[in-house]
C-alpha positions in Angstrom: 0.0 0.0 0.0 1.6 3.1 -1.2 0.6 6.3 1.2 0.7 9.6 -0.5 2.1 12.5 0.7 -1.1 14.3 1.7 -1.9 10.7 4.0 1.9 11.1 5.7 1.2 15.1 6.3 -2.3 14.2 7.6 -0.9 11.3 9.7 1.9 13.6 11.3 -0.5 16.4 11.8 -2.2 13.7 13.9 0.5 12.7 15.8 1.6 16.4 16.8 4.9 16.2 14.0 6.4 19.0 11.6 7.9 17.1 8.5 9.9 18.8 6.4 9.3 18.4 2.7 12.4 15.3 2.4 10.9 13.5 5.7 7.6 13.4 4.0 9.1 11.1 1.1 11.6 9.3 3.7 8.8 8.6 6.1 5.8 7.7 3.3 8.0 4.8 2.1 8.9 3.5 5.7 5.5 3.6 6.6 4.2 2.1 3.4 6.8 -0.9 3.7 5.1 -1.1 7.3 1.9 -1.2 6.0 2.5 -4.1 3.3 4.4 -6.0 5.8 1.0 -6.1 7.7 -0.5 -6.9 4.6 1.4 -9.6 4.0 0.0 -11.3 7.9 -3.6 -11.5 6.4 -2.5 -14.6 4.0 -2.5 -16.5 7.3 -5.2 -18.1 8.6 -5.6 -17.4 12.9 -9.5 -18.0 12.8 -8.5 -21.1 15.3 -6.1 -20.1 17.0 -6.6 -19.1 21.0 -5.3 -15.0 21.4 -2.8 -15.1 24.2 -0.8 -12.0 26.1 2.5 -14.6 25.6 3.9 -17.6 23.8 4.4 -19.3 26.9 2.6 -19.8 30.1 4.2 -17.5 32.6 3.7 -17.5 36.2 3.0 -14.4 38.4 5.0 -14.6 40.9 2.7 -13.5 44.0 3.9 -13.0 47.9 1.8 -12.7 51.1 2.1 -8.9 52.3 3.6 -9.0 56.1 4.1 -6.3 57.9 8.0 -6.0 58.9 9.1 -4.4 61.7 12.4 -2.4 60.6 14.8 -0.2 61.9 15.9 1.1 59.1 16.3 4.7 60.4 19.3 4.9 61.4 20.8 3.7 58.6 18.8 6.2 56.4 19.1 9.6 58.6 23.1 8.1 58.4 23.2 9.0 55.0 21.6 12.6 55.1 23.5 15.9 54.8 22.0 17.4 57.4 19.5 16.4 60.3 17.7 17.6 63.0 16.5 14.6 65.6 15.5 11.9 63.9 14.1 14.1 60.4 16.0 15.1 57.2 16.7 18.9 57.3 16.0 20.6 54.1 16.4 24.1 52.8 12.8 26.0 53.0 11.1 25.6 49.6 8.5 28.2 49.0 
């Protein structure tokens, strides 16, 4: 399927692009070589076959939420320039 130059223009209007007039040819061709590769997909028959989100069965790997004590602050507040008690001291941001 060969686009013309008015469908590329209209199709980058669409999706907020300026062309210039040499990405208009450049980009007409790459998307009609896209669009006859997809083409090409229809000669195959999928009318029995199952859609799936992946080849292969994949597992999700699921784990219980606990609540875990930590204490973790000291190690954090360790690494901060500056600090007042146990909280970060930043500059004022207004």
């Amino acid at each position: 399927m060969k686009l013309t130059p008015e469908e590329v223009q209209k199709i980058a209007d669409l999706a907020r692009l300026e062309l210039r007039p040499g990405e208009v040819e450049k980009y007409g061709e790459q998307l009609s070589n896209i669009l006859s590769n997809i083409e090409s997909l229809k000669k195959f028959q999928t009318d029995t076959i199952e859609p799936t989100a992946h080849a292969i069965e994949v597992p999700t790997p699921f784990r219980n939420d606990e609540v875990v004590l930590s204490d973790a602050r000291e190690l954090t507040l360790a690494n901060a320039p500056e600090r007042e008690g146990d909280l970060f001291k930043v500059a004022k941001v207004l």
